[in-house]
N, C-alpha and C positions, 0 to 999 in steps of 0.2 A: 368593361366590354362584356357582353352577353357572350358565354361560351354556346359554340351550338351542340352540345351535348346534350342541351337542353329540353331541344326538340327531339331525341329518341325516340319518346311514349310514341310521334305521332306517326312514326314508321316500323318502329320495333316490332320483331315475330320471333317466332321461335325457331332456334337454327335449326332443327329439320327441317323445318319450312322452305330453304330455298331447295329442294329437289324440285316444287312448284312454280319456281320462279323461272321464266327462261329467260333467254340473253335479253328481249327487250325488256325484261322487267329491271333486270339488274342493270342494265344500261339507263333506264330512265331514273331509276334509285340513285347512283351516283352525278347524272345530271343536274336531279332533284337537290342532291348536294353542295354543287357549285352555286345553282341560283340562290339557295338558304343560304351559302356566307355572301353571296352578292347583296342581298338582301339585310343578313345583319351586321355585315360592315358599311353599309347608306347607317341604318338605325341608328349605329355607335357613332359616324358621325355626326348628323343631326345632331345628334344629342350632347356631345361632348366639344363641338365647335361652336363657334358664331355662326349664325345662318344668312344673314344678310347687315352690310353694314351700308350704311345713310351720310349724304352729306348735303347739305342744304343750298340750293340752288343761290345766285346772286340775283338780285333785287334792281332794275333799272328803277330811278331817282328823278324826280322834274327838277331843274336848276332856278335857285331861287336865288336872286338879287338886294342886297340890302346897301342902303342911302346913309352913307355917313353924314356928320353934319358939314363938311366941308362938299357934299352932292359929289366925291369919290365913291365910284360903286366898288362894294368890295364881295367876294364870292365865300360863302359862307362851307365853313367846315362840314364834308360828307360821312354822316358815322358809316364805318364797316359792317357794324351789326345794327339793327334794330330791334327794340323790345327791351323789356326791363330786366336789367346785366342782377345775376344771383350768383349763389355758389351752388348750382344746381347743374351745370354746364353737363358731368358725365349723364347723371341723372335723364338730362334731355335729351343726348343722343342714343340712350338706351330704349328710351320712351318711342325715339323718331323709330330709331329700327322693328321694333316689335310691331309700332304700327303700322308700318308698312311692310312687313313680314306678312303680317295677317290680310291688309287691304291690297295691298300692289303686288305682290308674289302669286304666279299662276295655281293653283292648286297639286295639278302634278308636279308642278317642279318641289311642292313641299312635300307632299305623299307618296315619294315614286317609290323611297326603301321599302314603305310599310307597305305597298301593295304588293310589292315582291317577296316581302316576308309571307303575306297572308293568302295567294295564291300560288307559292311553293307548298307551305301548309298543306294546302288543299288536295292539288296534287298527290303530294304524301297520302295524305291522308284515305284517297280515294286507290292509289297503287295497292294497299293493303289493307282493306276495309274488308274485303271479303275473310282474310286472315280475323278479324276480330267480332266479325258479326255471328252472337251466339247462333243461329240455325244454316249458318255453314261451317265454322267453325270447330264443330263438335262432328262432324264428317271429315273435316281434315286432319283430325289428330288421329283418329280412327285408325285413317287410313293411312295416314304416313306411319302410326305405329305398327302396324300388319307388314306394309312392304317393308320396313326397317328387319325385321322379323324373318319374311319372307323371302329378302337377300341372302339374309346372315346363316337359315336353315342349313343345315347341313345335308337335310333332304333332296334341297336343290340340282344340286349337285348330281347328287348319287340318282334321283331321278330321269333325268337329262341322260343318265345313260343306261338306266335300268330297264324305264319303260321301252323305250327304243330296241332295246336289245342288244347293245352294241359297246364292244368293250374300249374304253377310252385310248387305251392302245391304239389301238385302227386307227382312232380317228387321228393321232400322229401321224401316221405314217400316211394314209388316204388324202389328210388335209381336206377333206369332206366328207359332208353328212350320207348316209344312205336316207332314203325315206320310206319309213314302213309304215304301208295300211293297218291301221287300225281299226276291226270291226267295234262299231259303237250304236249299240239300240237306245231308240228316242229320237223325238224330232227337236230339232233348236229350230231357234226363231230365222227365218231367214231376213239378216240384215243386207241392206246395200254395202258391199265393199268396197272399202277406202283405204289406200295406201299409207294406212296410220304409223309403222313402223318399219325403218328403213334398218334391221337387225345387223348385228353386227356377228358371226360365228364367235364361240364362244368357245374357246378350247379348254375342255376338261383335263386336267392333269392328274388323276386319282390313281395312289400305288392299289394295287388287287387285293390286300387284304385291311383298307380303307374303304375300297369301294363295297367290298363284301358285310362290313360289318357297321354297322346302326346300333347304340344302344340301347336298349330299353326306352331310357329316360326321353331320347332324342327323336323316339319313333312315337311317345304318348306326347311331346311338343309339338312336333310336326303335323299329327292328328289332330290334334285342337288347334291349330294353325287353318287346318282344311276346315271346320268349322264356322270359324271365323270369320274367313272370307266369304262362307258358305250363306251366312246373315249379312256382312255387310253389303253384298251385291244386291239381294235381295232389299235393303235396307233402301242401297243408293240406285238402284236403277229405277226406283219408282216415283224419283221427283227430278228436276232439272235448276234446283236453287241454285246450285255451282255455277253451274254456267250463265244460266240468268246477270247473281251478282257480278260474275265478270266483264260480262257485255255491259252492263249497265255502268259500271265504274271506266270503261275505256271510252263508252260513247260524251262521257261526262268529262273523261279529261280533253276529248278531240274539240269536244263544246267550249271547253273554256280555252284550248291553247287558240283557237278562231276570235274569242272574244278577246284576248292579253293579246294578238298580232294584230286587231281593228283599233282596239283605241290607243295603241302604244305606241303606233305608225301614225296616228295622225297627232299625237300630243309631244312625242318627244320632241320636236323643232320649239316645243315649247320653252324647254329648260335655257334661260339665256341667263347670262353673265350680266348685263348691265341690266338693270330696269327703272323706269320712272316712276316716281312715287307722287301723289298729290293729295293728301290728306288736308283737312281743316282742323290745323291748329296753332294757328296765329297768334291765338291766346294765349298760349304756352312756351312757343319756340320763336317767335314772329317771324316764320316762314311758315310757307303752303307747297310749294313746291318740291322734292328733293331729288337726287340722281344717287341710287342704291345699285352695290354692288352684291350679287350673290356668291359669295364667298365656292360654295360646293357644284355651282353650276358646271363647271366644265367637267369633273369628275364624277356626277351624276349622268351627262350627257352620255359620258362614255361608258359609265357602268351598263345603261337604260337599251344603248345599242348593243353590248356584249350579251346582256339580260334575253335584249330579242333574240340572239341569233343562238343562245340555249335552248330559249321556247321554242325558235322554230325548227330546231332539231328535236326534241322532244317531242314536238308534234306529228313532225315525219314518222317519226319512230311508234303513237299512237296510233298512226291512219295506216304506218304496216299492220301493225296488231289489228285492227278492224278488219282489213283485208282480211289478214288471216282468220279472224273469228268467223265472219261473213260466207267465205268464198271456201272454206273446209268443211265438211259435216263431221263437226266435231260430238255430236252427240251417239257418234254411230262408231265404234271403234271392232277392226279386224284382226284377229291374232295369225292371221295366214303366211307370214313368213316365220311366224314362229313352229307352224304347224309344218312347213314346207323344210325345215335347220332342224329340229327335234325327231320329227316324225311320230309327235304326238298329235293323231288327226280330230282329238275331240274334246278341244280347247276352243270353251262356244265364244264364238262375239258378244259383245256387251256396249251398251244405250245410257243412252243420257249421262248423270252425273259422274256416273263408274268410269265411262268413257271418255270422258272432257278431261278427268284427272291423268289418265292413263297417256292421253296426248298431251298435256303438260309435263308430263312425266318424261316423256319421250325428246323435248325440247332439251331436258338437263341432262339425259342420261339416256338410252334406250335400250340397255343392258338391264334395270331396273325390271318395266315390264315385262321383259324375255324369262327373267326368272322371276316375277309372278305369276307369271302364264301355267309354272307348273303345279299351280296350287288349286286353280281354274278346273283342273282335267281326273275327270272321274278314272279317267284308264289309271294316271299315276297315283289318287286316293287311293284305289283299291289295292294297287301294287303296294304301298303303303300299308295298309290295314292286313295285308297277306302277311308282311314281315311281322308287325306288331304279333297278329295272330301265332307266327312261330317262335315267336319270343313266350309268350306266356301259353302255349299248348305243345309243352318239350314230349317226346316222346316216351319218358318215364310216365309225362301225367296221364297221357291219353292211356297207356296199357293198365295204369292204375284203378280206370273207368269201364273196365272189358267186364262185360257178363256172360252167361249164358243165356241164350230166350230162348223160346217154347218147341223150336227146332232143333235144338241142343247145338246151337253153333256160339260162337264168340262173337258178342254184337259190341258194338261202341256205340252209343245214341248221344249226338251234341245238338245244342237245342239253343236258337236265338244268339249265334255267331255272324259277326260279320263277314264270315266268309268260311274258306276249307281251308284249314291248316296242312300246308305240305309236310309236317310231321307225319301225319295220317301214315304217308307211304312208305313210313320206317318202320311200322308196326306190320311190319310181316305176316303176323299171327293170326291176324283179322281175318272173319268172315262172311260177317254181316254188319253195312255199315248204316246206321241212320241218321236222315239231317231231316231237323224239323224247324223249319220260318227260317231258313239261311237266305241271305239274299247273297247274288253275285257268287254262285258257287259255280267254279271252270273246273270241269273235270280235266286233270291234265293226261298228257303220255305216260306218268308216272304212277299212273292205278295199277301199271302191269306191275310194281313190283308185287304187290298185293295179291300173290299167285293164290293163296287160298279164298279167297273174295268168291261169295255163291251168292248173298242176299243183300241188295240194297235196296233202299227205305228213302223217296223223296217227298219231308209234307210241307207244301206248301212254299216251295224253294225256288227261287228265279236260278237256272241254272245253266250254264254250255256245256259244249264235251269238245273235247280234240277230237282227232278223228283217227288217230292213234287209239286213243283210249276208246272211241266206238269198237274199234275191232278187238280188242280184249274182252269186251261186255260181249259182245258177240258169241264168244266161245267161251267165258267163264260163270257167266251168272245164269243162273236157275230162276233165283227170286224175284222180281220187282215189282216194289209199292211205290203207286205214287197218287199222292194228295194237289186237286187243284182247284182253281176257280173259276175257270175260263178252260172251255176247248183248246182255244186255240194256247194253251199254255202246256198241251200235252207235248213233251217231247219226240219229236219226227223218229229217235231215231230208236227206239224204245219197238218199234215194228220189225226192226232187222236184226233182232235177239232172236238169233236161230237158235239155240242152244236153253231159250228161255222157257220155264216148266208153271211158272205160277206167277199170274200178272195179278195186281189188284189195282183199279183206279177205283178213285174216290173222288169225286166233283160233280160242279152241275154243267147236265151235258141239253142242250135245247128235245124239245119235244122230238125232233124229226130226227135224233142221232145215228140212227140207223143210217143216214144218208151220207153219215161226217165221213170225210176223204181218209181222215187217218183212222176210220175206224177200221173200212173197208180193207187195210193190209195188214190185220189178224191171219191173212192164211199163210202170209210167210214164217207165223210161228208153227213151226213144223213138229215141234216138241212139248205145246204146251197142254199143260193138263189142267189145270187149275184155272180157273178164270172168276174174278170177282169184280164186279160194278155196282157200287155206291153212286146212284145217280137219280136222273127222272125220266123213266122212261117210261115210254105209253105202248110203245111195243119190242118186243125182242129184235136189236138189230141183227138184219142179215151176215154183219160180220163172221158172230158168232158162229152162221150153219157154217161157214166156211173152215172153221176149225172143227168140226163137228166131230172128225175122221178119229182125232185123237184126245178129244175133250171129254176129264173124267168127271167134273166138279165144277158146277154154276151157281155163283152167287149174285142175285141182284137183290140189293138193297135199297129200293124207292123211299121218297123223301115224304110219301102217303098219294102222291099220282097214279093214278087207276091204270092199270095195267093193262092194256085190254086185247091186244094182238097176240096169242101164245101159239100158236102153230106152226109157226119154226122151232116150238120146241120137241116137236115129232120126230123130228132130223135128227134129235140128240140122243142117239140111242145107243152110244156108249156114253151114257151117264152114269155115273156110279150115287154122284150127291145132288142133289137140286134142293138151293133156298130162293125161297119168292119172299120177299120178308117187305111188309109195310108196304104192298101194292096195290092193296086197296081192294081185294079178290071176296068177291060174295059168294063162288061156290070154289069145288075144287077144281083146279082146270083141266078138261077132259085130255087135253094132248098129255099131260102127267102118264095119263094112262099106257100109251104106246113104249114107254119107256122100259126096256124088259130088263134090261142091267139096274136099273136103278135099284140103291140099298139104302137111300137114306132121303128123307121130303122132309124138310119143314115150312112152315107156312104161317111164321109168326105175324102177329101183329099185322094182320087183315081185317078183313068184318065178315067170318063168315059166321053163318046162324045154322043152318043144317048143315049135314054132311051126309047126306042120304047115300049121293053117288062115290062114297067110299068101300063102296061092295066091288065097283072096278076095280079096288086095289090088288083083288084079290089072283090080277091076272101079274101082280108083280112079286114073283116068285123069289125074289132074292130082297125085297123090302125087310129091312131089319128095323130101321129106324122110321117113325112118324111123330112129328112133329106139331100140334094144333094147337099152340097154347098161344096165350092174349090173343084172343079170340072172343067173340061172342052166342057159342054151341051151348045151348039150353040143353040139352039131350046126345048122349051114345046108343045112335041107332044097334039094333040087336046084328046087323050084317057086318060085324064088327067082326064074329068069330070067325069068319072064312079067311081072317088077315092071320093066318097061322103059324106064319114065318115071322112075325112079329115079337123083338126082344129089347127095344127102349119103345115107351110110348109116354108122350107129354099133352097131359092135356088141363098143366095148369092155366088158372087169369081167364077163366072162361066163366060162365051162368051155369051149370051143371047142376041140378036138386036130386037128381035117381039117377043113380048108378042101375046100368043094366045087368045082366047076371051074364047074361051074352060077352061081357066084356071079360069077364074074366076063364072063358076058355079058349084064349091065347096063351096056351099054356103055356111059351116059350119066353113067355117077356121076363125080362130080369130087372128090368126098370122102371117102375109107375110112379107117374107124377101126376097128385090131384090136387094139387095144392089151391087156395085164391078161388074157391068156389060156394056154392051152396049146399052141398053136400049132407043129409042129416044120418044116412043110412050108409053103412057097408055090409055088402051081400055076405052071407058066409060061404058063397061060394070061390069066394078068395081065395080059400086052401087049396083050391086045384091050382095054384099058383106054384107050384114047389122048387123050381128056378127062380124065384122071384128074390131079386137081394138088395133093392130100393124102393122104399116105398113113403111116400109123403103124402098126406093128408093135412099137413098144419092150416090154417085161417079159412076154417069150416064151421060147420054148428053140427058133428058129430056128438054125440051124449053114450054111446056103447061103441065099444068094441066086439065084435065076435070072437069069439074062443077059437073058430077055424085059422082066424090070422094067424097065430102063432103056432099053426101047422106048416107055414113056410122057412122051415126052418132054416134056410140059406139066406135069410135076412142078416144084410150087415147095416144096413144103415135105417132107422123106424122114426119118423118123421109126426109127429100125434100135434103139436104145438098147436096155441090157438082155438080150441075147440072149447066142447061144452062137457068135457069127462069131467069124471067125479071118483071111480075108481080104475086100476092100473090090476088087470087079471095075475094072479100069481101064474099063471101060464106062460108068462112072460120067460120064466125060466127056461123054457121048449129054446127061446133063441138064444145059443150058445156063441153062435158067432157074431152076434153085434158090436158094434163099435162105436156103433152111433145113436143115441134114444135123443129124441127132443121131445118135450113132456113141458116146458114153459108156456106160461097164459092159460091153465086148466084151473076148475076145481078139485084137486087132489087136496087131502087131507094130508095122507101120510104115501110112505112107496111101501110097496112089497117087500119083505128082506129074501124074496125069491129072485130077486135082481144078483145075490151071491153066482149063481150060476151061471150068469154071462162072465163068463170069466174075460174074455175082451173088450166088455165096457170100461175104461178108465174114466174118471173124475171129466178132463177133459173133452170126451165124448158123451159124458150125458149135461144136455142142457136143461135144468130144471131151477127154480128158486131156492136161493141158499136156506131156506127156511125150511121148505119140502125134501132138501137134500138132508138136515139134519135128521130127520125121522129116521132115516134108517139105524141099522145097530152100528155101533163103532167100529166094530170089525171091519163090515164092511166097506163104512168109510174110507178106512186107513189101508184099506187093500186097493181101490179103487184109486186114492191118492199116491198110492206109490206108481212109482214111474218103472 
């Protein structure tokens, strides 16, 4: 006997497999089972019985008369059998039966086991085909490996009641969920909603210091978990095979239980017990006729009706499944009662094959999905990656990271985090914090412990705030930087820093920004003094007059956009600094002029070419600082002297060939910079310079020195590099307080050993060719190298 063992291969799947199965699959699986032995107990009969046995009909005889010789008629012996008597007798009745097996026996009454072997087969075979067809196949192991995973998390859990905010406690005692809004930026696709999951409440049982703690290990599993799913949605929402294959194998089994209930109904009356046989073989048997019996007929009849009335359960049980495939839209699945039982509100719907499985899923179990759903939801990632984040940023490490910057306060700068570690707010010390490409950073209520906190730094950082924590930035912070890329990425609340002394944005802002809404409530900074804009701007927005009252220091940083509107900056007349840097400026701009506070202009990196109208400067009394360098000033007009109050002046990166003489009675300047020019000559009127205690000259075509230079003997720092000298005046002695000589890129031979008498050059501070350095005497050397 055939064990049906046999046939496994053609239903066999893998036991995770059935969370995919629901009750009608598993119902028609074991139906499938019944009709397979009904099927191979016909087989084994046929096979191991007689199938039909033959017995030879009688033979009506004409009566023949024979004439003795006394004309007594006498009636002559009838033989029983006819034909020529052998020892072949079983031989012929095996011969009689086969042949009328073959020729008189209806077809299905000989075929009925093996069409029920071969269309149970089928069946099978078509219940789980989608299981074994490589291009859905390799989506189900996928995915059942992930929800396998995604059960077992221990994040689940701890999610379910973390995001929510609600201590598993309560929900004992309440016996219901609260539901908390969750704000959630971005648009999901809006799907048609479908009553995909009738959930079940899920009572969390977590002691408080289970629920509190996550290990490392189990928060870097769970992250790669969010991953995971995070591709394979991605993966499977972009085809519809799954479900395809499924429709396609149920319409196929509904197809065939219609075609095994049309020809089964009208053949089974076939299967009969007795049948007439009438073969031609006279020659053999000497009969033609015979009357066979079908040994298996009655037990096939009954098998064949029990057989139907499996099919036609089976099939009822197909044409539910159709309904259901048909009349659901299964391609469209809703997480809304998950969202409505959690109070996780930004757990998106999901399409096509994601969704088909998810409603199968739902058929075995609907606890499954419920905790999938938490792996779905960006609110619980992040809640997520916040824990991780405090796991590996302990508050020893962050204080380990603390500097000082340029403010002399205590900065932390973290850079390309997935988020703000709530350590942060243990670091007490803190005073300046910066985050640079942090995405999802929530400023929480916990920044107030951070009572010394004056400067924060945001570049380029997707970020929220409490509103808690708005009102401490209110009153604590001085500082703020921030780096964007879009306007509308400015934080709204960044205007209501009353308390706020030095703003710096950095982004591109549209040509007309002067019109932007959150530009416009710069007057509620009632404290600031500092103002700096890295932008493109074509003219100075009106904001700014609006702070005007108590703004000391204006920076605008153009991206090379032509500046061209400046007369609001007339209004600015407590300025103390103004940079126009990179805005594209061909002269100087005359509202500059009305500025009678101002101590300091620069104007890098413009195009301007004259500067005639720098004789106005002359009405800005308290100007210390001018700025004209990368530039393109061929010439220093002689109205240069009238700038009297004049004590830095940079006019390196510019076209410069003649120095004016006029330039240098500013007697007050302590800082010149000619550096990056054309330069061949310096006046010796230099030495009216006698405040003067920087002075650069380097990447010129200078060939002399004058002997008056080292009349300014308050030179600390002599900048010569680059040029076309050849020798180095022993006069050099005169500067006693240098500390700085650069003298590399010349033609010098040898140095002066009159350089003994800068006693504050060290090795260090003079930069020259190790070659040119050896010339001097050893002494020297060795005095200069000592520290």
């Amino acid at each position: 006997m055939i064990p049906v063992t046999e046939f496994r291969q053609f239903s066999e799947q893998q036991p995770q497999f059935r969370v995919l199965k629901p009750w009608w699959d598993v119902f028609t699986d074991y139906l499938s089972v019944v009709m397979l032995m009904i099927g191979v107990f016909g087989c084994t009969l046929q096979v191991r019985q007689d199938k039909i046995i033959c017995l030879p009909q009688k033979m009506t005889m004409y009566n023949q008369t024979i004439l003795l010789p006394n004309k007594t008629a006498v009636q002559p012996d009838v033989p029983e059998m006819m034909g020529r008597k052998t020892n072949l007798d079983f031989q012929q009745y095996s011969f009689i039966n086969q042949m009328c097996y073959e020729k008189a026996l209806h077809w299905y009454a000989k075929y009925f086991p093996y069409l029920v072997l071969i269309h149970t087969l089928i069946f099978m075979v078509c219940s789980n085909f989608w299981f074994k067809f490589p291009g859905s196949s390799s989506k189900i192991e996928h995915f059942i490996s992930i929800l396998g995973k995604c059960f077992d998390s221990p994040w689940t859990t701890r999610a379910l009641s973390e995001v929510s905010g609600e201590n598993p406690e309560e929900k004992d005692i309440k016996k219901s969920r609260a539901i908390l809004n969750v704000s959630v930026e971005g648009n999901l696709d809006n799907l048609e909603k479908t009553q995909s999951l009738k959930s079940i409440p899920e009572k969390i049982v977590v002691d408080k210091p289970t629920a509190s703690a996550l290990d490392k290990k189990e928060g870097e599993q769970a992250k790669a978990l969010f991953e995971k799913v995070k591709k394979f949605r991605l993966h499977v929402e972009e085809g519809d095979i799954l479900y395809v294959m499924y429709v396609r194998q149920t319409v196929l089994k509904v197809f065939k239980f219609l075609l095994i209930i049309a020809y089964n109904s009208a053949l089974v009356s076939e299967v009969q017990i007795t049948v007439k046989c009438s073969v031609d073989i006279q020659d053999m048997t000497g009969y033609k006729h015979f009357s066979c019996n079908h040994t298996m007929a009655h037990l096939f009849s009954k098998l064949s009706y029990c057989y139907l009335c499996f099919v036609a359960v089976y099939g009822f049980t197909c044409l539910y499944t159709s309904y259901w495939l048909f009349y659901r839209s299964l391609k469209e699945y809703s997480f809304e009662y998950v969202r409505q039982e959690t109070g996780i509100d930004d757990i998106p719907d999901v399409k096509n094959d994601f969704a088909f499985m998810l409603h199968m899923i739902d058929q075995y179990d609907p606890l499954y999905s419920k905790r999938f759903a938490v792996f779905l939801s960006e609110v619980s990632e992040n809640k997520l990656k916040q824990l991780n984040l405090n796991h590996e940023w302990t508050p020893e490490k962050l204080r380990q990271r603390l500097l000082t910057n340029h403010n002399d306060r205590l900065e932390l700068q973290l850079f390309m985090l997935s988020g703000l570690p709530d350590t942060i707010f243990e670091v007490t010390e803190l005073q300046s914090l910066k985050l640079e490409i942090i995405n999802n950073v929530t400023i929480p209520a916990s920044i107030a412990q951070l009572e010394n906190l004056q400067e924060l730094s945001l570049y380029q950082c997707c970020f929220k705030i409490h509103t808690t924590a708005t009102s401490f930035l209110k009153e604590k912070l001085k500082v703020l930087r921030v780096k964007f890329d879009d306007s509308r990425e400015l934080p709204h609340w960044l205007y209501h820093l009353r308390n706020l002394e030095e703003l710096y944005l950095i982004g591109s802002l549209s040509p007309d920004a002067s019109k932007n809404v959150g530009l416009e409530s710069l007057r509620e900074l009632k404290h600031l003094k500092t103002l700096s804009l890295k932008s493109n701007f074509t003219k100075i927005p009106q904001s700014i007059v609006d702070v005007s009252s108590h703004l000391q220091r204006l920076y605008i940083y153009n991206d090379g956009t032509k500046l061209v509107m400046l007369n609001n900056l007339k209004k600015m007349v407590n300025l103390t600094e103004l940079e126009l840097v990179h805005c594209d400026l061909e002269r100087i701009p005359h509202a500059v002029f009305s500025l009678t506070n101002l101590q300091e202009l620069d104007l890098k990196e413009n195009n301007l070419r004259s500067i005639e109208e720098i004789v106005s400067c002359q009405h800005l009394h308290k100007l210390t600082c001018l700025k004209l360098w990368h530039n393109s000033i061929c010439y220093i007009p002689e109205h240069i002297k009238k700038l009297g109050s004049l004590e830095r002046l940079y006019f390196s990166h510019n076209k410069i060939e003649i120095l004016s003489p006029h330039l240098f009675l500013c007697n007050k300047l302590r800082y010149l910079d000619l550096s990056n020019n054309d330069i061949r000559f310096i006046p010796p009127e230099i030495g009216v310079l006698q405040s003067l205690q920087y002075f650069s000259v380097t990447c010129n075509k200078i060939e002399n020195l004058p002997d008056e230079l080292f009349f300014c003997k308050k030179l600390k720092t002599l900048k010569l590099g680059k040029n076309m000298l050849s020798l180095l005046s022993p006069k050099i002695s005169y500067l006693v307080l240098l500390t700085h000589l650069e003298l590399k890129g010349n033609h010098f031979e040898l140095l002066p050993p009159e350089l003994r008498f800068c006693r504050a050059l060290k090795r260090g501070g003079l930069v020259v060719e190790d070659v040119l350095f050896e010339t001097l005497p050893s002494d020297i050397r060795d005095k200069m190298k000592a520290e």
